[in-house]
ZADO-1210 file (C-alpha; in nm, 4 decimals, padded with zeros to 6 digits):
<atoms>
<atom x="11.3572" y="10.1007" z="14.3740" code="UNK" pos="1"/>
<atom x="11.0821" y="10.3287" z="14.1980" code="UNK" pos="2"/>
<atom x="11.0698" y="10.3281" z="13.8458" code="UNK" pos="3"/>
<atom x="11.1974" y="10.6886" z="13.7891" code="UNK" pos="4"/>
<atom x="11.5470" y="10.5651" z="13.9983" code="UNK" pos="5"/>
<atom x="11.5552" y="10.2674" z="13.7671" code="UNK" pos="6"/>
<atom x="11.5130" y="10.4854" z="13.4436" code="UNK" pos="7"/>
<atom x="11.7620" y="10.6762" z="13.6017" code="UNK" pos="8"/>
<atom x="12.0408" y="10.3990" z="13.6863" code="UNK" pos="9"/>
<atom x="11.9835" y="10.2140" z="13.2867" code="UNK" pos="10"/>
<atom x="12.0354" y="10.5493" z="13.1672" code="UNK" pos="11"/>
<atom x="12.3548" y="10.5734" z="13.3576" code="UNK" pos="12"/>
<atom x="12.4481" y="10.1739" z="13.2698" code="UNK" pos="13"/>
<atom x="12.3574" y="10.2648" z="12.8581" code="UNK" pos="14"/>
<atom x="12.5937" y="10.6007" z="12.9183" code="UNK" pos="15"/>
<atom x="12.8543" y="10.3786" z="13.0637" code="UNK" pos="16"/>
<atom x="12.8442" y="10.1040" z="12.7567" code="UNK" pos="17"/>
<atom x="12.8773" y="10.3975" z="12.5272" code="UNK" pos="18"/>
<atom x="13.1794" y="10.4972" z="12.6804" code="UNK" pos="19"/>
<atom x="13.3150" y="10.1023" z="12.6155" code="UNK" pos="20"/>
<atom x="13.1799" y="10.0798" z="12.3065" code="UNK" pos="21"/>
<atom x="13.4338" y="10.2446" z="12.0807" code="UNK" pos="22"/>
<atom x="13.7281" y="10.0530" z="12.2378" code="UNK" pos="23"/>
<atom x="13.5037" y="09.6554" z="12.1353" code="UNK" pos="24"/>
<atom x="13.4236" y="09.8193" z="11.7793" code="UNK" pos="25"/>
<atom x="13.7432" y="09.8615" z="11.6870" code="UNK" pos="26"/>
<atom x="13.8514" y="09.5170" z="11.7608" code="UNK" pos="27"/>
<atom x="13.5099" y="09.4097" z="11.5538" code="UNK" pos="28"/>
<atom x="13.2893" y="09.3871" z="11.7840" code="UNK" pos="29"/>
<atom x="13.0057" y="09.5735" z="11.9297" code="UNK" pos="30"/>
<atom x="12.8013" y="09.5619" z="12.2928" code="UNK" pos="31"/>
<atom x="12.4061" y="09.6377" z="12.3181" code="UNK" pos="32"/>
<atom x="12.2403" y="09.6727" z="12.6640" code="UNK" pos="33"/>
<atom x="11.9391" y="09.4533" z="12.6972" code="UNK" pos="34"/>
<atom x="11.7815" y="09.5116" z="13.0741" code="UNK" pos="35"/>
<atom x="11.8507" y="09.6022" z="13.3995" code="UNK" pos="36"/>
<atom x="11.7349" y="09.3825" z="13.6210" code="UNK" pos="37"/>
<atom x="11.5545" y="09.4170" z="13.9814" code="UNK" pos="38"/>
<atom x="11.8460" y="09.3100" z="14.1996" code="UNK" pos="39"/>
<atom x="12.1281" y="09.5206" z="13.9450" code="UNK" pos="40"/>
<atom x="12.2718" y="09.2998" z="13.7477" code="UNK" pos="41"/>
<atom x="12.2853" y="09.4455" z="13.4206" code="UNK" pos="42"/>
<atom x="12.2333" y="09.2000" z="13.0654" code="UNK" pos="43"/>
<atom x="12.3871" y="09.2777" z="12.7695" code="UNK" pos="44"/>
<atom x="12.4256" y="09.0909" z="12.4268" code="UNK" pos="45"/>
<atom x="12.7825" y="09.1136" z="12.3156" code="UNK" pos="46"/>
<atom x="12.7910" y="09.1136" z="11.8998" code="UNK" pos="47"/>
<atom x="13.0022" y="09.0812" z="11.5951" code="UNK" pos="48"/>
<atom x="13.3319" y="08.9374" z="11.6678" code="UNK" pos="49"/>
<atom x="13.2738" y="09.0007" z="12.0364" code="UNK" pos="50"/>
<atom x="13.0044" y="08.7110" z="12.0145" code="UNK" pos="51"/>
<atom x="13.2404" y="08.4640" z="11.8975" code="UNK" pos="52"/>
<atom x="13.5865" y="08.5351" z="12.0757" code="UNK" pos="53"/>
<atom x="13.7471" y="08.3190" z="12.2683" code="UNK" pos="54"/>
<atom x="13.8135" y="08.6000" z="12.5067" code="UNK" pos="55"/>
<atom x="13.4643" y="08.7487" z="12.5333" code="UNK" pos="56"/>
<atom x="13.3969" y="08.6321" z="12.8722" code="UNK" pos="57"/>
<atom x="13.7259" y="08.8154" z="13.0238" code="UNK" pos="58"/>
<atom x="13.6397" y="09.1291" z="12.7843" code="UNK" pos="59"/>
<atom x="13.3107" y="09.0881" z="12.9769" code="UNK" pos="60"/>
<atom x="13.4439" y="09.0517" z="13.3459" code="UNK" pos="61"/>
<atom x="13.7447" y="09.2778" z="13.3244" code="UNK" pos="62"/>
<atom x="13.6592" y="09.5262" z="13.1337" code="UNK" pos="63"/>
<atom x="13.2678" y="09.6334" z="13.0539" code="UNK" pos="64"/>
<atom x="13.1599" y="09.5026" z="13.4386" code="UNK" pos="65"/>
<atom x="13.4337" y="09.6884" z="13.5876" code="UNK" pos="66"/>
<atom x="13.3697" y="10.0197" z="13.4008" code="UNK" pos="67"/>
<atom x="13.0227" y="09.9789" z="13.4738" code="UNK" pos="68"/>
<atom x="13.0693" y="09.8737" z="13.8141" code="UNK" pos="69"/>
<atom x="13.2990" y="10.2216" z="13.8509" code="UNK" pos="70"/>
<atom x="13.0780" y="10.4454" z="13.7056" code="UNK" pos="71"/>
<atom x="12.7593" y="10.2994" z="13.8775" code="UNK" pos="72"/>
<atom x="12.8807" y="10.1276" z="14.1834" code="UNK" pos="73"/>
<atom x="12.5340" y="09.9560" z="14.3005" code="UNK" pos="74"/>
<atom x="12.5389" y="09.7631" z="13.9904" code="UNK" pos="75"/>
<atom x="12.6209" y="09.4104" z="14.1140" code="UNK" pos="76"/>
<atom x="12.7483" y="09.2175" z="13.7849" code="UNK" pos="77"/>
<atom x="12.7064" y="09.2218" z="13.4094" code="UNK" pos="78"/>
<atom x="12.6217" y="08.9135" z="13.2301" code="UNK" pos="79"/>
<atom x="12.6002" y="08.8416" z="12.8551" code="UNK" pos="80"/>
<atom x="12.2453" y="08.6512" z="12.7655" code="UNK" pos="81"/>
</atoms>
């Protein structure tokens, strides 16, 4: 992948967290991309009450790596660091 299509795809995966982002703030949370990595998996620190749920993993899985996933579909996972 050249750099321009990389710039290109974390601009897409930080348009696609905004989109999310809304729906984990009003619950108290918050999301904030870190990196895309070389082989698409995308890393994002999850924040506020996010950080500390009990359910942030499936908030993870279910719903920010499958709207991702949807909006950019050669994104291969999305992992909290």
């Amino acid at each position: 992948m050249t750099i321009e299509e990389k710039l290109e795809m974390t601009n897409k995966v930080q348009n696609a967290i905004e989109q999310i982002r809304p729906y984990l703030q009003n619950d108290g949370g918050d999301i904030q991309f870190v990196e895309l990595t070389d082989d698409n998996i995308v890393k994002v620190e999850l924040q506020g009450a996010c950080g500390s749920c009990p359910y942030s993993l499936m908030t993870l899985k279910n719903g920010v790596e499958q709207a991702v996933i949807k909006a950019i579909p050669e994104i291969k996972a999305v992992e909290s660091i």
